[in-house]
C-alpha positions in Angstrom: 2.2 33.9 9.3 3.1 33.2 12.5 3.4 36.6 14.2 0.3 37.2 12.6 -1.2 34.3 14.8 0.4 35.6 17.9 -1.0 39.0 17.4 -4.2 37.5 16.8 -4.7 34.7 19.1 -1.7 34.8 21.6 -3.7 35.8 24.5 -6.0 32.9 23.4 -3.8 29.8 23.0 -3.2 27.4 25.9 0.1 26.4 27.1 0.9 22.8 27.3 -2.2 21.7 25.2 -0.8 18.5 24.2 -1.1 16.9 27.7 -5.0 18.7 27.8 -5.8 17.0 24.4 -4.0 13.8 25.2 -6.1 13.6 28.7 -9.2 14.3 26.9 -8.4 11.7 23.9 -7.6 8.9 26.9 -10.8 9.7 28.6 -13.2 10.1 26.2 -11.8 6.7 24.1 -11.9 4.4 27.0 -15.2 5.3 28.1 -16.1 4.6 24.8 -13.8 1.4 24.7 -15.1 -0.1 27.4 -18.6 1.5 29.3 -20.9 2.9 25.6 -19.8 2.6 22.1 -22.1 4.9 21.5 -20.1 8.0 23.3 -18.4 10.1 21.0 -20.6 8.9 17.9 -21.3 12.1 15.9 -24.0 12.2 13.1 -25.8 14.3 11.5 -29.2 12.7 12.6 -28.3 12.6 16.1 -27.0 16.2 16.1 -29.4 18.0 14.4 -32.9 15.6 15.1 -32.2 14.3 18.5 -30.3 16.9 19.5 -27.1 14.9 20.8 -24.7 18.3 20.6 -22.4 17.0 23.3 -21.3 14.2 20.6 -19.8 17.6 18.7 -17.2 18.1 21.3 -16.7 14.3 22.0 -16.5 13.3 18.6 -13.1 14.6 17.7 -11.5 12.6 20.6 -13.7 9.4 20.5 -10.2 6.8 19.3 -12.1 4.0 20.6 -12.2 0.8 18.5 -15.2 -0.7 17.9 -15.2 -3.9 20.5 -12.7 -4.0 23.6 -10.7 -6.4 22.6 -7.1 -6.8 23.2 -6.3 -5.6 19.7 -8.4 -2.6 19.7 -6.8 -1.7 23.0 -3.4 -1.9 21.8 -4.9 0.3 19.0 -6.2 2.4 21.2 -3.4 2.9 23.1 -1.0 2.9 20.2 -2.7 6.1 18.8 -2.7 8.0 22.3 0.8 7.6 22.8 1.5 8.7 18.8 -0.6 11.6 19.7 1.5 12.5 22.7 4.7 12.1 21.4 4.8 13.8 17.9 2.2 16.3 19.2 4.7 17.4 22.2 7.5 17.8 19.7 5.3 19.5 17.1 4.2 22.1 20.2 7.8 22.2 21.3 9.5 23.6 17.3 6.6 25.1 16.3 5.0 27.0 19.6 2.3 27.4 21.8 0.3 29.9 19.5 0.8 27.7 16.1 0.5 24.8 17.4 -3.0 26.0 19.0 -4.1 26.8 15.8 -3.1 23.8 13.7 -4.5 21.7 16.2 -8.0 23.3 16.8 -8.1 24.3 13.2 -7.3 20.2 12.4 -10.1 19.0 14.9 -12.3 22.1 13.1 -12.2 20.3 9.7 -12.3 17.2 11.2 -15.9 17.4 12.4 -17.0 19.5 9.7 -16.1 17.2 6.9 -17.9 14.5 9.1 -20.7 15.9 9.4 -20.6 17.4 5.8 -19.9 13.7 4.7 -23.0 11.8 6.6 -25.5 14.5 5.6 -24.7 14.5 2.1 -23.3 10.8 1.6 -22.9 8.6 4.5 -19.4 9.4 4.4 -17.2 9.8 7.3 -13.7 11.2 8.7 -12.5 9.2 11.0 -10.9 11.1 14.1 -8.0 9.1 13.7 -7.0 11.7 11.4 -6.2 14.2 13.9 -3.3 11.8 14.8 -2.2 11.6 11.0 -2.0 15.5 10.5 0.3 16.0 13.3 2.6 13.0 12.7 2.4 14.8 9.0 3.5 18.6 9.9 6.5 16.8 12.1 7.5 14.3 8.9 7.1 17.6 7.0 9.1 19.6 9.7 11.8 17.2 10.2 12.1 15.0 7.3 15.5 13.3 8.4 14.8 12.6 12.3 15.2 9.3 13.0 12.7 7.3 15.2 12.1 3.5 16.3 9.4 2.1 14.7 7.6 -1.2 16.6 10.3 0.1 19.1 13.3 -1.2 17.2 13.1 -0.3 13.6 14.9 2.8 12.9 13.5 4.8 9.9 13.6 8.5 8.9 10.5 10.5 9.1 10.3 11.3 5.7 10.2 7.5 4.7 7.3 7.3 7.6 5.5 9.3 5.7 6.1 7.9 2.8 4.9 4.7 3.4 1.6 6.1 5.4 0.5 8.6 3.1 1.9 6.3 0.3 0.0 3.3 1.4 -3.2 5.8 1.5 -3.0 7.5 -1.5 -2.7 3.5 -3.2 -6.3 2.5 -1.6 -7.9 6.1 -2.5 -7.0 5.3 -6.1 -8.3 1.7 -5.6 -11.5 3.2 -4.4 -11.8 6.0 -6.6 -11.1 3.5 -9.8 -13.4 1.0 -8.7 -16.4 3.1 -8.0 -15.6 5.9 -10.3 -16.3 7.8 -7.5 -14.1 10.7 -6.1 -15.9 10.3 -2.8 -13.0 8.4 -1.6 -10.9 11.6 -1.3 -13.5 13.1 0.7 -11.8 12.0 4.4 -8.5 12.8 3.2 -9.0 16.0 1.9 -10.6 17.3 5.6 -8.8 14.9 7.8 -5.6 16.7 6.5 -7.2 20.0 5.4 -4.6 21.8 8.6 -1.7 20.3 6.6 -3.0 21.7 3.0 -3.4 24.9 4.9 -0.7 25.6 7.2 2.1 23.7 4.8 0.9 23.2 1.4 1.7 26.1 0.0 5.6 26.4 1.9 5.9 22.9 0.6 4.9 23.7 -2.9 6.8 26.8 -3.7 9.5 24.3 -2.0 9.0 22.0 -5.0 9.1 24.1 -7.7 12.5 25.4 -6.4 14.0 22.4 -6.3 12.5 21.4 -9.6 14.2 24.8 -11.2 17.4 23.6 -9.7 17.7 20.5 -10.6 17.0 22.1 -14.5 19.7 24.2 -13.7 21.9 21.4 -12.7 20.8 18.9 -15.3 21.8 22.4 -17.6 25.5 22.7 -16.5 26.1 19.0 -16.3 25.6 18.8 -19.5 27.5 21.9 -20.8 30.2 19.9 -18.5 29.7 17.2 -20.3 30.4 18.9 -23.4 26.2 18.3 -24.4 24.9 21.0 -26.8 21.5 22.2 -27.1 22.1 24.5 -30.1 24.6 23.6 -33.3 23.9 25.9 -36.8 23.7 23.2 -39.7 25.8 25.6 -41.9 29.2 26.3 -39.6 28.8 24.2 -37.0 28.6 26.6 -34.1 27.2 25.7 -31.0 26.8 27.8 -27.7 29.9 26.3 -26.2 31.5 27.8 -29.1 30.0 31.5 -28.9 27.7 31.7 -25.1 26.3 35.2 -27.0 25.7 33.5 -30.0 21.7 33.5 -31.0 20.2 30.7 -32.7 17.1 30.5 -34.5 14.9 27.7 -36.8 14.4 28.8 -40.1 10.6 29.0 -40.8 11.1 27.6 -44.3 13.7 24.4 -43.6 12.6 21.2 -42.0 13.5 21.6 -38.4 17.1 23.1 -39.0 18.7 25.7 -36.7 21.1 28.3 -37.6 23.3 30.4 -35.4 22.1 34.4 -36.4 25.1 34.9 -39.0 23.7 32.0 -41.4 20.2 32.6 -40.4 19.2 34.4 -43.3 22.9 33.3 -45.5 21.6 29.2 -46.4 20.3 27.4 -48.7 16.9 25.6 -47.3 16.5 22.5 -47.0 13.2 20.9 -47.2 13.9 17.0 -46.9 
């Protein structure tokens, strides 16, 4: 995939676009933060009826909080330096070409599923998100780097995620029980939609190998363990016994197994 991005957009991507998008998120948040709430405000109304189209290209930036006060600028400031950091690392392992395309493809779906969202039910994705799926491709990417969270904390990456997407997942159900509604996975589902694309399906072929070997290994622990799976009712034979040996259940006894030489040689039994 990703020499099929380079072929296709190399002469596109920018170098260094981390410190371009961080500028950009800075900017455009504290002018929101501080000057007109308003800036950065995307909706379908003002688009399309009053013809706000700069919003389009503010909107995805626009990590102001809703007042200036010292919370919301310690939000504020919180999320611009998570941008920075994770996207800088991301850019870094991944390169300049991917990581141009995860990122514009990310801010793509952001403002798409926002506007989708208000038009058809006052729903919104918050451009927070565009934070979340990069912290999510480097959790995915590095699942045992260890950072500082609060600055002193140590935790593993994978455990971040955990407890973010964890915590997430827990209020989406909430929602989704109490207003047996699936509208609630709606921000989710386009606020991570570059994740689901770029790593979804790496990470679920991923799964299902490690769910075939842990089979195998739950398999041999048990033959270890001297476990059987497969014991003739007549002899006694198990495949531990005889590996080649075929078993079979006799159609007319009551759940009975027989190893292929006293398959058809017994007397049923129909208890």
């Amino acid at each position: 995939m990703r020499r099929k991005l380079e072929r296709t957009l190399g002469r596109f991507a920018i170098e260094n676009l981390t410190v371009y998008l961080t500028v950009l998120i800075a900017a455009v948040s504290t002018y929101a933060q501080f000057l007109d709430p308003s800036f950065g405000r995307l909706s379908y109304e003002g688009l399309f009826v009053r013809g706000e189209f700069w919003q389009l290209f503010l909107f995805p930036f626009s990590f102001a909080a809703n007042s200036p006060t010292m919370g919301g600028v310690f939000w504020l400031l919180l999320m611009i330096y998570i941008f920075w950091l994770f996207s800088s690392q991301l850019e870094a392992e991944i390169g300049t070409v991917a990581f141009n395309a995860y990122a514009f493809f990310a801010i793509l779906m952001i403002v798409v599923g926002h506007l989708l969202g208000d038009y058809l039910f006052g729903a919104n994705v918050n451009p927070y998100f565009l934070d979340l799926v990069i912290l999510a491709a480097v959790c995915y990417l590095n699942p045992n780097q260890v950072i500082m969270l609060y600055f002193f904390i140590p935790v593993k990456m994978k455990w971040l995620a955990v407890l973010i997407f964890g915590v997430m997942g827990v209020f989406a159900v909430i929602n989704i029980s109490r207003t047996g509604s699936l509208l609630p996975l709606w921000e989710p589902l386009f606020g991570m939609a570059a994740w689901f694309a770029f790593y979804g399906p790496e990470a679920f072929r991923r799964m299902l190998r490690q769910g075939g070997r842990n089979v195998r290994k739950a398999s041999y622990e048990a033959m270890s363990a001297g476990v059987t799976v497969h014991r003739c009712v007549v002899c006694g034979l198990t495949e531990r016994d005889d590996p080649r040996m075929d078993f079979r259940f006799c159609v007319d006894c009551a759940d009975h197994e027989y190893c292929s030489e006293h398959l058809h040689k017994h007397e049923h039994i129909r208890e």
